[in-house]
C-alpha positions as CSV (number, residue, x, y, z in Angstrom):
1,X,23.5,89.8,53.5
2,X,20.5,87.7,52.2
3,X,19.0,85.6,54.6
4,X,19.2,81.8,54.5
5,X,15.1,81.1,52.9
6,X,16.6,83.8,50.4
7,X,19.6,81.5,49.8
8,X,17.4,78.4,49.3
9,X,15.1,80.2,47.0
10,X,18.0,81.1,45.0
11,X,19.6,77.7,44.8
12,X,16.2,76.2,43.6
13,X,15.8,78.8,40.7
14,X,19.4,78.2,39.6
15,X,18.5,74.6,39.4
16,X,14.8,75.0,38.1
17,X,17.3,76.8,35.0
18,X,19.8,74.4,34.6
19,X,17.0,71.9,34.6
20,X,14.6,73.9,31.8
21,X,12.0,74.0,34.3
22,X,9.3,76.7,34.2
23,X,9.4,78.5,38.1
24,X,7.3,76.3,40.5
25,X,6.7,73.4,38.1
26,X,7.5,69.3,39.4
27,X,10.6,67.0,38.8
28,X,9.9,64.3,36.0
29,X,8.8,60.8,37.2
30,X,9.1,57.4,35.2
31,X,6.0,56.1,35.1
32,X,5.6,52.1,36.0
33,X,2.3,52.7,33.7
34,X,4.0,53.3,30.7
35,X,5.3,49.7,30.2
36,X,2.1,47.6,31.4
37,X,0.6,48.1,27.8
38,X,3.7,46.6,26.2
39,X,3.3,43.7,29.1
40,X,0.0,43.4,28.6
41,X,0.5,43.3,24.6
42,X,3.7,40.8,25.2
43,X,1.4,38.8,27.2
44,X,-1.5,38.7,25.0
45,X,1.3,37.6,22.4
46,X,2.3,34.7,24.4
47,X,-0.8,33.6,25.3
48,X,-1.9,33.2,21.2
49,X,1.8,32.1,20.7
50,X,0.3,29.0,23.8
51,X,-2.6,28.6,22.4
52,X,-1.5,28.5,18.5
53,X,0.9,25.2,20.3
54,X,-1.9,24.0,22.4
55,X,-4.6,24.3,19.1
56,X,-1.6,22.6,17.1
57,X,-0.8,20.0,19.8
58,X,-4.9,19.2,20.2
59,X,-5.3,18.8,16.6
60,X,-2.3,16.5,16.3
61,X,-4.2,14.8,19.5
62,X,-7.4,14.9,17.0
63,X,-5.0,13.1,14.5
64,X,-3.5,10.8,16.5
65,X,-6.9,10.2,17.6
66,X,-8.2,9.3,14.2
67,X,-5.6,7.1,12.9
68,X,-6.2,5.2,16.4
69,X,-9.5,5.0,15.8
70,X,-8.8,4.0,11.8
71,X,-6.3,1.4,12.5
72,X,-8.8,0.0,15.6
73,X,-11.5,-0.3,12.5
74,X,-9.4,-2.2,10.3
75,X,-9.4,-5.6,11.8
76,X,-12.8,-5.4,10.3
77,X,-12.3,-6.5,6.4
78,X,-10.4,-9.8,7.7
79,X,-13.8,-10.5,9.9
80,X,-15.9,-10.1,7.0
81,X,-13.3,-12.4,4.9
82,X,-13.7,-15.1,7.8
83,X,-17.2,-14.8,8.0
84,X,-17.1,-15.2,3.9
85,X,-14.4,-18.6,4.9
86,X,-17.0,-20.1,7.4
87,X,-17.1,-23.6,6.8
88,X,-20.2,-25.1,4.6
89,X,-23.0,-26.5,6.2
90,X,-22.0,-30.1,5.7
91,X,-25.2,-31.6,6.8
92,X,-27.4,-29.7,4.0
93,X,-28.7,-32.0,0.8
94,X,-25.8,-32.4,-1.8
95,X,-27.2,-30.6,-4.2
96,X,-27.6,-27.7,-2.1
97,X,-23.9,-27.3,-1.9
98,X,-23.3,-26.3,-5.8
99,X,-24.4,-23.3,-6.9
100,X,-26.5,-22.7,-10.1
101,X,-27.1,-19.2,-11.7
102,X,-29.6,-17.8,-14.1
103,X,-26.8,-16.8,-17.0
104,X,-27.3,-15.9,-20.6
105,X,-24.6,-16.3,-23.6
106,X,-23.8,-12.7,-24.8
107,X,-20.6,-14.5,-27.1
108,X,-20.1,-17.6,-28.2
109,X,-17.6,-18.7,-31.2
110,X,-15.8,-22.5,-31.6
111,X,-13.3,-23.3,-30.1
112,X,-10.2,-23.2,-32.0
113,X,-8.3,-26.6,-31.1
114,X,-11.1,-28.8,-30.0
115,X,-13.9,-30.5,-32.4
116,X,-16.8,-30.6,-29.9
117,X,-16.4,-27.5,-27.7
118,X,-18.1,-24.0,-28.1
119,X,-16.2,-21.0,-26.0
120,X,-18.6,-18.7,-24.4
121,X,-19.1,-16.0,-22.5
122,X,-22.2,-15.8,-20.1
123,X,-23.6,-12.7,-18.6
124,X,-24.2,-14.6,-14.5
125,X,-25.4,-10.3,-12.9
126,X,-21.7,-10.7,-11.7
127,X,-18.4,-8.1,-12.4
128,X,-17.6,-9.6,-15.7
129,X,-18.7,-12.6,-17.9
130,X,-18.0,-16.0,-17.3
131,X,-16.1,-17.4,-19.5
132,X,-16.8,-21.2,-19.8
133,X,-16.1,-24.1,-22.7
134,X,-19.0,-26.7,-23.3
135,X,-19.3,-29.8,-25.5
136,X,-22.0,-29.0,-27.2
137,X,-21.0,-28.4,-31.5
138,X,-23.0,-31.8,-31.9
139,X,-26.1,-30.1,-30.7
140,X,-26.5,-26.6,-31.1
141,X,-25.1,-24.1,-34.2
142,X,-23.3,-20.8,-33.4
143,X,-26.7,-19.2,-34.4
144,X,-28.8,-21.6,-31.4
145,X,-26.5,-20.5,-28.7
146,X,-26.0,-16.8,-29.0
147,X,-28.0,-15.2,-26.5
148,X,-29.3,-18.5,-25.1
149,X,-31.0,-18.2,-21.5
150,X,-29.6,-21.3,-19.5
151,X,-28.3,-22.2,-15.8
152,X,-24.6,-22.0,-14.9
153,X,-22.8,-24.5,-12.2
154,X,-21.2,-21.3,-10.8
155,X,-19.1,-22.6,-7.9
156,X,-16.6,-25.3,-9.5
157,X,-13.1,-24.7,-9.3
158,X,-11.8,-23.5,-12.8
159,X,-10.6,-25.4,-15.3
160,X,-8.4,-25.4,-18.7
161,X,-10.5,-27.2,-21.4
162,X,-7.7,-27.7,-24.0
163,X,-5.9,-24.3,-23.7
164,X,-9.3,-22.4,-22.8
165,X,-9.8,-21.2,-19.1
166,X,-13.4,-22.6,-18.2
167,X,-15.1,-21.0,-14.9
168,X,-18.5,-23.4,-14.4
169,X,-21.1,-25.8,-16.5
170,X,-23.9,-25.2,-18.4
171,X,-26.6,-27.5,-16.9
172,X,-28.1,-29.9,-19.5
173,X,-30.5,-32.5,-20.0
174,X,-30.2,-35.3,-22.1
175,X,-31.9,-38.5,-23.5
176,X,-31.0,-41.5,-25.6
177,X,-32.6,-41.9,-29.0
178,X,-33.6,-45.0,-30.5
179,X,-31.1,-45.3,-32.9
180,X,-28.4,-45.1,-29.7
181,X,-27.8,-41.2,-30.6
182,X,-27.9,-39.1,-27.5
183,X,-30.7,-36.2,-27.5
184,X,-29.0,-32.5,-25.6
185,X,-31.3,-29.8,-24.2
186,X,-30.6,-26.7,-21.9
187,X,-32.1,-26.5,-18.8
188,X,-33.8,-23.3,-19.1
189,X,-35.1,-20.8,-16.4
190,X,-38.4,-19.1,-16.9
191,X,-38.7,-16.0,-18.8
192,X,-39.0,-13.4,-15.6
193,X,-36.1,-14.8,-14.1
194,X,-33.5,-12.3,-13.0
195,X,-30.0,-13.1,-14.6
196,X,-27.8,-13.7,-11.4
197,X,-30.5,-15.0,-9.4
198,X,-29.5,-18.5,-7.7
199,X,-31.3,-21.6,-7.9
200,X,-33.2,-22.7,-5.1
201,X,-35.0,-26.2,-4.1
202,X,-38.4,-26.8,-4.1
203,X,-39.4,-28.0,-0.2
204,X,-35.5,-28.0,0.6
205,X,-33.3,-25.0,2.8
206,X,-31.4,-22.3,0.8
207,X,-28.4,-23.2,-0.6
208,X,-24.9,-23.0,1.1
209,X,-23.0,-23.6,-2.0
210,X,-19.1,-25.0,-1.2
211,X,-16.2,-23.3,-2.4
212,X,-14.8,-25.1,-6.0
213,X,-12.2,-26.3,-3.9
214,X,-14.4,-28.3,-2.0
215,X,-17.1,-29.7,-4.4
216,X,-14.4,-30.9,-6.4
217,X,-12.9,-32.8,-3.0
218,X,-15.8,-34.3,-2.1
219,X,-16.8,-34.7,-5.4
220,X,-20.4,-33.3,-5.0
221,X,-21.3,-32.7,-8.5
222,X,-20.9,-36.7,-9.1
223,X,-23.4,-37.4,-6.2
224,X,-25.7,-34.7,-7.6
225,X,-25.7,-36.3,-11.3
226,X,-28.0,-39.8,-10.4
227,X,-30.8,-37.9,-8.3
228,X,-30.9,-35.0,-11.8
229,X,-33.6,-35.6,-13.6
230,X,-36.8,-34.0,-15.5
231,X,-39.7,-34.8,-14.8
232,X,-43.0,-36.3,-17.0
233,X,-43.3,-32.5,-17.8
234,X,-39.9,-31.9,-18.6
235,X,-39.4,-29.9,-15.5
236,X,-35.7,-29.8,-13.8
237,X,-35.5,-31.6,-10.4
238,X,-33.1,-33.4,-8.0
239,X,-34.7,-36.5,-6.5
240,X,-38.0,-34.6,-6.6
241,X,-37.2,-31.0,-5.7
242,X,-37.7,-29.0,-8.4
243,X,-35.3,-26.2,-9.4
244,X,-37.0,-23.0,-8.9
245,X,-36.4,-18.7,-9.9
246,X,-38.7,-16.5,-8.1
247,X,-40.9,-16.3,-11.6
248,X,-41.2,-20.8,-11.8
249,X,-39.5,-24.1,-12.3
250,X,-36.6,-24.2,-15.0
251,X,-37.3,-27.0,-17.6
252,X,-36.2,-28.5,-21.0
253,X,-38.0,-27.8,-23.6
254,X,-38.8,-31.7,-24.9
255,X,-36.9,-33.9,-22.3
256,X,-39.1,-36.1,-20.1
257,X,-38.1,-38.1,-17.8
258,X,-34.5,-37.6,-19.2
C-alpha cells in the first residue's frame, strides 16, 4: 500500500503530464508586465494625438490672434484719410491756398472743336500727366509749346473746356500792347527746378493749398489774380512775394510789370 507523500507525489506527476510540464518545473503566470509597453505606447499615442489638438488649437489661437490684431490695425487708412481731410488753414495769405507745380508739356495738339484752345498733357512728378486745355493758339504754335517748362495751378476742381476734361491752369503773364493787342508769356521756373516741386512764397509760410472744391467756393483764384504781378525784372510775384523753386524765382521772359 503506498503511503500518502507517495500518493501526493503521484497525483503531481500525473498532472505535471497532463500539463506538458518537465518534472519539478513552475505553473505559468500572466504577467501584468507584458501590457505596460502597449499602455505606455497607447499613452505616448494619446499624448501626440493631445498635443497634435493643442498645437492645432494654439495655432488657430495664433490665427485668431493675427486677424485680431489685423482688423485692430485697420482703422488706420481712414486716420490717414482724415488727417489728409483736415480743414485748410483759413487764416494763411490767399495765394497760399492754390497750389502751383513745376510741370512740363510732353503733348500738346489743338483742340478739335474750339478755335483758341491747345489740349495738353503736362508731366506735374505725379502718377500720370495732367491733362489740361488752355487759350493760348493766339500766342504760341504747336512747335512753341511742346516740351515747354511752365507752372501748373494744380489744385482747381476739374473742368470740361468744350468736350475736353481740363485738371488745372497754366500760369501766365500778360501785357497790353500799344495797338490794344494783348502780349502772353509763361511764367517759367528756373532751369534746376524739379518737375513736381510746389511753389513757395518769398517771406510768406508754406502753402496749405485748399481742395478744388473749396478754391472754387471761396473763389480764391479771383482774389489771387489783382495782387499777380511781375516785377520791373519780369520776376513772378503776388503783392511782393516772389514765387520761388529751390533753384530761384520763376519769371517771364519779357513781361515787366505785367
Amino acid at each position: 500500500m503506498s503511503s500518502p507523500l507517495e500518493l501526493i507525489d503521484a497525483a503531481i506527476a500525473d498532472l505535471e503530464a497532463k500539463l506538458n510540464l518537465a518534472p519539478g518545473g513552475s505553473l505559468p503566470t500572466i504577467s501584468s508586465a507584458a501590457n505596460k509597453p502597449a499602455k505606455a505606447k497607447a499613452t505616448v499615442a494619446a499624448a501626440a494625438t493631445d498635443d497634435g489638438k493643442k498645437t492645432n488649437d494654439k495655432n488657430k489661437g495664433n490665427d485668431d490672434k493675427v486677424k485680431k490684431e489685423k482688423k485692430n490695425k485697420a482703422p488706420a487708412k481712414p486716420q490717414q484719410a482724415k488727417a489728409k481731410n483736415a480743414p485748410a488753414n483759413v487764416d494763411q495769405p490767399d495765394i497760399c491756398k492754390l497750389e502751383f507745380k513745376v510741370g512740363q508739356i510732353t503733348k500738346v495738339w489743338v483742340h478739335p472743336e474750339a478755335d483758341k484752345l491747345y489740349c495738353e498733357e503736362i508731366e506735374c512728378g505725379e502718377e500720370k500727366p495732367r491733362q489740361i486745355a488752355s487759350g493760348l493758339r493766339r500766342h504760341y504754335t504747336l512747335e512753341e509749346m511742346q516740351g515747354r517748362r511752365l507752372l501748373v495751378v494744380s489744385n482747381l476742381k476739374p473742368k470740361k473746356l468744350v468736350g475736353f476734361p481740363s485738371s488745372g491752369m497754366v500760369l501766365c503773364a500778360a501785357e497790353t500792347k500799344e495797338d490794344g493787342s494783348e502780349n502772353v508769356e509763361f511764367v517759367e521756373p528756373p532751369e534746376g527746378a524739379i518737375l513736381g516741386e510746389i511753389i513757395t512764397f518769398e517771406g510768406l509760410p508754406p502753402p496749405e493749398p485748399f481742395s478744388g472744391a473749396q478754391v472754387e467756393k471761396k473763389k480764391v483764384f479771383q482774389a489771387c489774380g489783382v495782387g499777380m504781378k511781375t516785377t520791373e525784372d519780369g520776376i513772378a510775384a503776388w503783392n511782393g512775394h516772389v514765387f520761388m523753386t529751390s533753384a530761384g524765382p520763376c519769371k517771364s521772359a519779357t513781361i515787366k510789370n505785367g
